[in-house]
N, C-alpha and C positions, 0 to 999 in steps of 0.2 A: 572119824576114828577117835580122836581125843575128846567129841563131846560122847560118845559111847563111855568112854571110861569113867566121865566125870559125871554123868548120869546114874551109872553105877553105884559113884558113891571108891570108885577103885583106883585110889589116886596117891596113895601110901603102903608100905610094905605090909601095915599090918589088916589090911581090907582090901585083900587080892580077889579076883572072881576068876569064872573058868567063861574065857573068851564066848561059848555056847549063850551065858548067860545075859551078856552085852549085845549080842546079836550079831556077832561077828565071827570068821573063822579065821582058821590059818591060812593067810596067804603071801604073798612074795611082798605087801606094806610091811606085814606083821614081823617077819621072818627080818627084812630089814631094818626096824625100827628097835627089834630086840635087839639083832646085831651093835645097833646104835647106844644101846640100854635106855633108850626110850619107855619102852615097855620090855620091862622088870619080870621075871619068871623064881618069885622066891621060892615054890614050891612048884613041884609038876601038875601042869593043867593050870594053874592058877598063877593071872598077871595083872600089875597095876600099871598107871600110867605116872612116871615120872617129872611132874613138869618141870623141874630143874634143870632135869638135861633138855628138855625140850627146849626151852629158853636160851638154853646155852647153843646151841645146835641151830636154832633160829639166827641168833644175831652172828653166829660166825657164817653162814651163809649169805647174810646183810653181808658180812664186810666184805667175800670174796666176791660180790655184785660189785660190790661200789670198786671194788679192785681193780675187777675185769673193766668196768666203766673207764675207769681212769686210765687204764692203758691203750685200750681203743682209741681214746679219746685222744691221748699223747701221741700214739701212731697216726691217727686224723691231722693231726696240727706236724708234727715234724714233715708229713707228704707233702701238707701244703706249703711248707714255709720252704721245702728243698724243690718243689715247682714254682714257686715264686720267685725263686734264689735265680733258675735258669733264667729265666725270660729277661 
């Protein structure tokens, strides 16, 4: 998806395409990804690809991995250490 856009050349507000021309349609990525403001819709039929937010959207997704890791990880060690506790 995003080397489509970048291929394009559609990667700022002011050199938008119409998805047709990327080789792409609308579909439930696309539909979510604008949702996202991923991909930008400055005029109708014609969208670019944002990488700012893209970047930003990326690394907050990083951190809620490494989150979720970390709590896994903390519920892993307190089972063990309150089964160790019994015995």
């Amino acid at each position: 998806m995003r080397n489509a856009f970048n291929a394009a050349g559609a990667t700022n507000p002011a050199d938008p395409r119409p998805l047709s021309e990327m080789g792409l349609e609308e579909n439930m990525t696309v539909r979510r990804l604008c949702r996202r403001a991923v991909i930008r819709e400055p005029a109708p039929g014609l969208y670019y690809f944002d990488e700012e937010v893209w970047q930003s959207l990326r690394a907050m997704r990083i951190r809620m991995v490494l989150l979720m890791a970390t709590a896994v990880l903390l519920v892993g060690l307190l089972g063990v250490y309150g089964v160790a506790t019994l015995e």
